[in-house]
C-alpha positions as a printed Julia matrix, in Angstrom:
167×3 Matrix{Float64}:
   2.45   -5.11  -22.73
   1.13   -5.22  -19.08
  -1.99   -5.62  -17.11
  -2.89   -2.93  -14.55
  -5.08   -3.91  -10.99
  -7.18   -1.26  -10.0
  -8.22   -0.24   -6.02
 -11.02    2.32   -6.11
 -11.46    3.83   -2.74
 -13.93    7.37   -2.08
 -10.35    9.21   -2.29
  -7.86    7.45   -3.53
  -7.13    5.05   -6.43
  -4.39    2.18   -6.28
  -2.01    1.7    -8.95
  -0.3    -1.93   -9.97
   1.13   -2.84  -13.1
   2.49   -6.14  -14.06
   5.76   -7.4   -15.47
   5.42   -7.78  -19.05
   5.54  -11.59  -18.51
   2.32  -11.23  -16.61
   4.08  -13.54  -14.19
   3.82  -10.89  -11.06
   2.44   -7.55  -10.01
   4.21   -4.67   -8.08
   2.51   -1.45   -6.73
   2.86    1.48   -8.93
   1.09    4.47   -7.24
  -2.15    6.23   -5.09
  -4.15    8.69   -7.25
  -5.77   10.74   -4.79
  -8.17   13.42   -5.44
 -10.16   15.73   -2.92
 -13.96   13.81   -3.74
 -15.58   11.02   -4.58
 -16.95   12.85   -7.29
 -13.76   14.46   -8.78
 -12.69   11.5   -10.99
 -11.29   13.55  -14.31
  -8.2    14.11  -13.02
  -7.8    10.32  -12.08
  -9.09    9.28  -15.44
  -6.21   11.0   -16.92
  -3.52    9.95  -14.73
  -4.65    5.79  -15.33
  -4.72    6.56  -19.13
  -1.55    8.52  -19.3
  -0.11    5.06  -17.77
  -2.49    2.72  -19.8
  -0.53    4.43  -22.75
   3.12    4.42  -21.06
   2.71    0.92  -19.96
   1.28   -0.68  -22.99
  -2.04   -1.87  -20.83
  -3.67   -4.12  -22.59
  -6.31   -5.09  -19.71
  -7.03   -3.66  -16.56
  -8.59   -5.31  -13.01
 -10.41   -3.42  -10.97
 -11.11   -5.11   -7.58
 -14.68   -5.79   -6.62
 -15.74   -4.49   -2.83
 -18.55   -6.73   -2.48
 -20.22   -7.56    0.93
 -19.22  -10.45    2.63
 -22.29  -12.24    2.11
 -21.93  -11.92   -1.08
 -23.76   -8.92   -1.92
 -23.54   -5.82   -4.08
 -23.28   -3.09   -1.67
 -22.46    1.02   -2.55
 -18.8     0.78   -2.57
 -18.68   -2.3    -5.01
 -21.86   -0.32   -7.23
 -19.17    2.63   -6.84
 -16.31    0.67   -8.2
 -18.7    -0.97  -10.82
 -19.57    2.52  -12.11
 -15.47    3.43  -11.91
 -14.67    0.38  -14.05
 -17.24    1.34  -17.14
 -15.7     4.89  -17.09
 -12.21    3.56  -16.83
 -13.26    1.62  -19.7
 -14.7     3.85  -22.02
 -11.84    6.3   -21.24
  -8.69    3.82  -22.1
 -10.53    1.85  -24.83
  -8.97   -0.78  -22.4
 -11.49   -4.03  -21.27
 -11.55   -3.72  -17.88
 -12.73   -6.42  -15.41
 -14.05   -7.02  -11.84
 -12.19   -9.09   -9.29
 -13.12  -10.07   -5.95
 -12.25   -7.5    -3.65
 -12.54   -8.29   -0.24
 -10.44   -8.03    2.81
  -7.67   -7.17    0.33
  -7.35   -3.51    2.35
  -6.95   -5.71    5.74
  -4.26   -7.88    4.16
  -2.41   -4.85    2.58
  -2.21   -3.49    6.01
  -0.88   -6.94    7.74
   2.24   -6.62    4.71
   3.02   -3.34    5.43
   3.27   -4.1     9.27
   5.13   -7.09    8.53
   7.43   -4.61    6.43
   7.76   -2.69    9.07
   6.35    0.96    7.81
   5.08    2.68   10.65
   1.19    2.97   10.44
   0.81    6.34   10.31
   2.38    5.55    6.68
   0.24    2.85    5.8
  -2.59    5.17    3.79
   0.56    6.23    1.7
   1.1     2.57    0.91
  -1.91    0.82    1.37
  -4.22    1.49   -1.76
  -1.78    0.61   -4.27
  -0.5    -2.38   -1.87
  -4.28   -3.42   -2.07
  -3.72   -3.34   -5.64
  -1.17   -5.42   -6.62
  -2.81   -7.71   -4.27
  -6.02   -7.74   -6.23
  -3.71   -7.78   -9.54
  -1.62  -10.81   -8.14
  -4.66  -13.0    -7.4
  -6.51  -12.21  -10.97
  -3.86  -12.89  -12.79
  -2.86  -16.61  -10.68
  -6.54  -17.45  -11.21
  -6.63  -16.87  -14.75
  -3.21  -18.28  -16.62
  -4.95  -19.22  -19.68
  -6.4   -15.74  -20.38
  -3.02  -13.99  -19.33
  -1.09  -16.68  -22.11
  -3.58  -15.15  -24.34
  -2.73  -11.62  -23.69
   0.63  -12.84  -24.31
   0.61  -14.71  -27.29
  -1.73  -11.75  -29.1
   0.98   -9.32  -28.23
   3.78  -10.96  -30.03
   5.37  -13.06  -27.06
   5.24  -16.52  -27.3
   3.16  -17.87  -24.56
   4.91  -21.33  -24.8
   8.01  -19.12  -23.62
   7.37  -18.39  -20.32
   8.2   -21.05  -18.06
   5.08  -22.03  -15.73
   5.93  -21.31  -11.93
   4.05  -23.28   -9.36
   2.28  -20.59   -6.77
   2.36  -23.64   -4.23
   5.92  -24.36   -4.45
   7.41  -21.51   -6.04
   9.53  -23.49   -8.18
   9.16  -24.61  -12.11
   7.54  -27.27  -13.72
């Protein structure tokens, strides 16, 4: 059982998929498609891996202004997450979005991937970066997850994002 984070871009989507601890995220793929408005085929490849990966909620990040705001791209993604949702059977949420693109292009520098490489990388970097975040700032629903899907939540050791080390 995993959770899957969700970057919708006007091209391309980004893929991460968590452990099945739900302890961290890792980039999976870009979907990319010719238009905005060509989504079927990118419908299909997110439930092909909602079924292969056991998803049992997905993230979808949340481009909202930064003033707070509801803008087109994050009315876009809003409209991306009810067909995502209606398409998987999956509950699919909204996560704050923004400036996740910038810092997915700051790691991949700092990896040293040449830029004309980054729009390879970025999306699904942005992704597990969204992913990541929801699932730090919500431990008691991702326990849940757990516990309904057989693993003992109690199990999993808690690690401290500060220190990085168990408690």
């Amino acid at each position: 059982m995993r959770v899957m984070g969700l970057d919708y871009g006007s091209k391309t989507v980004g893929v991460a998929l968590s452990d099945e601890l739900l302890l961290t995220a890792q980039p999976k793929e870009t979907i990319w498609r010719d238009r905005e408005g060509k989504i079927r085929k990118t419908l299909v490849r997110i439930e092909e891996l909602v079924a292969e990966y056991d998803v049992r909620l997905i993230v979808v990040g949340l481009p909202l202004n930064m003033n707070d705001t509801v803008g087109e791209r994050a009315e876009a993604a809003l409209a991306f997450r009810d067909r995502v949702e209606r398409r998987t059977s999956v509950p699919a949420v909204m996560s704050d979005e923004r400036l996740t693109t910038v810092e997915a292009d700051e790691m991949l520098d700092r990896m040293g991937i040449p830029r004309e490489d980054h729009k390879k990388y970025n999306d699904q970097v942005a992704a597990n970066i969204i992913l990541q975040e929801y699932m730090e700032n919500h431990r008691e629903e991702m326990k849940k997850l757990l516990t309904e899907s057989g693993t003992p939540a109690d199990s999993v050791k808690e690690v401290s994002s500060e220190q990085g080390t168990e408690e």
